[in-house]
N, C-alpha and C positions, 0 to 999 in steps of 0.2 A: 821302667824296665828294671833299673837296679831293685823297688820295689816288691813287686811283683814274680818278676822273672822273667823268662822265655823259656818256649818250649825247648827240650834238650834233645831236638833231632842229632842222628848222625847224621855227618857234613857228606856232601855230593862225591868228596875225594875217598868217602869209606866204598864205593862201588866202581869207580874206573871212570873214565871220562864218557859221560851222556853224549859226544857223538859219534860214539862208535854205537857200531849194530849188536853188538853182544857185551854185556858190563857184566860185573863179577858176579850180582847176584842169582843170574840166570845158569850162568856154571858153576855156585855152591849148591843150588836146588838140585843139580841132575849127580853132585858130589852124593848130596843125601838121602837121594833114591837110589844110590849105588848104583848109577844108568854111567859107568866108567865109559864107552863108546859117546854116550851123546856130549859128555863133559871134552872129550877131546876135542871131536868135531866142532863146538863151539870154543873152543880154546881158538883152532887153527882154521876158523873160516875167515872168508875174506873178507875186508870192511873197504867201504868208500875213502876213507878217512888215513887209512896208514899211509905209510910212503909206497912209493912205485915198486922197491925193492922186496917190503916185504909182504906187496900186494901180487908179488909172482911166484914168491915163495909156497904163499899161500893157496893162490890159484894150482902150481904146482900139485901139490897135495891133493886137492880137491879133482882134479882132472887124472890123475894117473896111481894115487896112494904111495907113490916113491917116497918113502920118506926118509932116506939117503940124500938124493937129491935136493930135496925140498929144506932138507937142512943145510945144504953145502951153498945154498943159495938165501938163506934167511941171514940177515945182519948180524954182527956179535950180540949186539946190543939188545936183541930182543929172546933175550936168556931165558926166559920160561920155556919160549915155543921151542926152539932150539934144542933144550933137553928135553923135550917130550918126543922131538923130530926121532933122537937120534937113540932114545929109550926103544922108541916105533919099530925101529931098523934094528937095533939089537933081537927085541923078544918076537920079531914076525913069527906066526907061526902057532905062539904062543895061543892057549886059550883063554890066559886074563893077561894079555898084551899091552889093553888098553890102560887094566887098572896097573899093571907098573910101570907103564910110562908115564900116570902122574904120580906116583909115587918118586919121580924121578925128577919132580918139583920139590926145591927145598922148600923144608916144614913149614918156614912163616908165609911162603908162599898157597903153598894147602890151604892151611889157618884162615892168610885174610879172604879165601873164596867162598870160605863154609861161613866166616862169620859175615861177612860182605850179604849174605840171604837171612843171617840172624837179624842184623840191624836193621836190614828194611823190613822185616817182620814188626821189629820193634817199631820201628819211626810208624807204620799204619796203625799198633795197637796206643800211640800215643794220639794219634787224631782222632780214633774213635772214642778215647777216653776223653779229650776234650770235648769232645763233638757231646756226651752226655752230659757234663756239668766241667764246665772253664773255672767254679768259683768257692765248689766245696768238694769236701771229702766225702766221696760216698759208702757206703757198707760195703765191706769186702773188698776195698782198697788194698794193699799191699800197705808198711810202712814196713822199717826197719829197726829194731829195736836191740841195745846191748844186752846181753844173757846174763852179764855180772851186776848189769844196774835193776833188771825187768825187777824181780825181785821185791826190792823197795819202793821202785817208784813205774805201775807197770807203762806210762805215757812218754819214759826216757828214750830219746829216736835221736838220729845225728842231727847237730849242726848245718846251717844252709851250706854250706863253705867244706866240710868234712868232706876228704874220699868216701867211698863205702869198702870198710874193712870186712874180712873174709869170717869175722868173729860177729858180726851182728845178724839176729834171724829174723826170716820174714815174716810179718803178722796182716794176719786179715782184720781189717776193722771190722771193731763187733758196731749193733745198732743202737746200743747205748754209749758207747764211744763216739759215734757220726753223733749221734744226738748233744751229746753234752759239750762234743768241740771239741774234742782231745785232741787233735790232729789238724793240721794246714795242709792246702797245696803242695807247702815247702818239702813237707815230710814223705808224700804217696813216690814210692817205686814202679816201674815194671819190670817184670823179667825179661831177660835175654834167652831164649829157648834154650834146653838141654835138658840133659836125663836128671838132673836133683833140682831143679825149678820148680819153685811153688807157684801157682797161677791165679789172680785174683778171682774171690770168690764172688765175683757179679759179672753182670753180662761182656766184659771186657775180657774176661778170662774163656766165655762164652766164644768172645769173638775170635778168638788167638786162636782155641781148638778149629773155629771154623773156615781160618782163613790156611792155615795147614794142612786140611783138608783139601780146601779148594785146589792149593797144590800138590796134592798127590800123596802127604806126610801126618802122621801119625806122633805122639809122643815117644812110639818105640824106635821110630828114625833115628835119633839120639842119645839113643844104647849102644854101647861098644864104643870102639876107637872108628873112625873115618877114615881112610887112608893114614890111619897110627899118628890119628889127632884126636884128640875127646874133649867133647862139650859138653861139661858138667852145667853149663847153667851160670849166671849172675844177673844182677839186678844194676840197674838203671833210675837214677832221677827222672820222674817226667819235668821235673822244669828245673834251670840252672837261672844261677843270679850271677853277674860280675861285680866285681871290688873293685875299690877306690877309681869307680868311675867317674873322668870327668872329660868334658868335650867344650869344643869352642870353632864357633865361624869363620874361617881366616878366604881370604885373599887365594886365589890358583891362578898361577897363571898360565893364559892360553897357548904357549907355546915354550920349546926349550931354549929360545933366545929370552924369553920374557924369566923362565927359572935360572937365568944367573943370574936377577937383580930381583927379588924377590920383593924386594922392600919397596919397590916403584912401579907396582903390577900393572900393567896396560891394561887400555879402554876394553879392551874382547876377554882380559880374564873374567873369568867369573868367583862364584863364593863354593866353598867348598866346609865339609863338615870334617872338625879333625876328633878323633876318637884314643883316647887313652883309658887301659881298662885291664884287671886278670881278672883269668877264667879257672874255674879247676880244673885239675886234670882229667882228660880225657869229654872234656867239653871244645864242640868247633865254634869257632871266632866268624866263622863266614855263616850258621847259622843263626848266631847273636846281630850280626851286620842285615840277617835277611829280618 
């Protein structure tokens, strides 16, 4: 893997917790159809899985639309719904009610719900890219290349290890470049959807238009601000590598009487695998582990 790589999914914690009935990407989709009513509604519906309290809250809401109430009875702690409750209750009446009481979510909040549908967009156009070749770079790949270096050397592309700075543009592999090798794995991008996003020029880029489709979205989705958020677009590693990794077998033991004597592990501990390693930024550690 240090080799090679791993693919560079977003990690499970970029959409909300899988067991809840509603996770973030299903309320940035209905953000981006501007369907501001459905996005609430799945904000503030009820799950199996919350606590008692603000599973009444919730019901609250859903059975009478008090949303006075329904807020005076939702926990402190669950600050989103809360200021959405009490946005509700202000603009009743109103006839875009809906969209300023998410508006009534602070910004990074907005943000991780739109981009929360971006990244699973991305993490599925990263399987179908594998799914056609795991092993070369195909035509019309993405890479990224610096504008000051293209010039002199046009196959200059970042470092495995580099962020990707806001100064490198995207290039489509030509089919004398797949041909002659110019390019690795290490190198191919995807984009993260938005209105200045280049898209790869082979059937992957194919797939992105058609999986946007499938949900209800267009390229022009992503024109203008969102709730007075704008997504311009950026790119993505399909596959990251970890540094100065290194790992070793040790001893676990079965019980927290056995972990304060760690050096004399009983008969029922078992072996366990200990992992030290960096990652770059904005790479998840639990899809490295998967």
């Amino acid at each position: 893997v240090q080799a090679s790589g791993f693919v560079n999914y977003f990690g499970m914690q970029r959409f909300g917790e899988e067991r809840f009935d509603v996770c973030g990407p299903d309320i940035g989709l209905r953000l981006l159809r501007r369907q501001w009513k459905d996005a609430v509604e799945l904000l503030l519906a009820p799950d199996a899985e919350s606590s008692e309290a603000v599973c009444r809250a919730k019901q609250l809401w859903k059975e009478s639309s008090d949303a006075q109430a329904a807020s005076k009875l939702m926990p402190l702690y669950r600050h989103n719904e809360r200021l959405v409750l009490k946005a509700l209750h202000r603009y009743s009446g109103c006839a875009d009610c809906h969209e300023r009481a998410l508006l009534a979510l602070p910004y990074h909040s907005r943000t991780l719900l739109l981009h929360s549908y971006c990244s699973l967009l991305w993490n599925r156009c990263a399987s179908e890219r594998l799914r056609l070749n795991r092993n070369q770079v195909m035509v019309g790949d993405l890479v990224l290349k610096c504008p000051e270096k293209a010039s002199a050397d046009p196959t200059v592309v970042l470092q495995r290890d580099d962020a990707l700075p806001s100064n490198y543009q995207p290039h489509q592999v030509t089919a004398e470049e797949a041909e002659q090798g110019c390019y690795s794995m290490i190198d191919v991008v995807l984009p993260m959807p938005g209105r200045c996003s280049i898209l790869p020029g082979n059937s992957v880029g194919q797939f992105l238009r058609s999986e946007l489709a499938r949900d209800g979205l267009s390229s022009d989705c992503f024109s203008g601000k969102i709730l007075k958020v704008a997504l311009p677009g950026s790119y993505r590693r399909l596959l990251a590598h970890p540094r100065n990794l290194q790992w070793s077998v040790r001893d676990i033991p079965a019980s927290d009487e056995d972990a304060a004597s760690p050096s004399e592990p009983s008969q029922d501990s078992g072996l366990g695998l200990h992992l030290c390693f960096f990652l770059p930024p904005a790479v998840y550690a639990t899809m490295f582990l998967r």
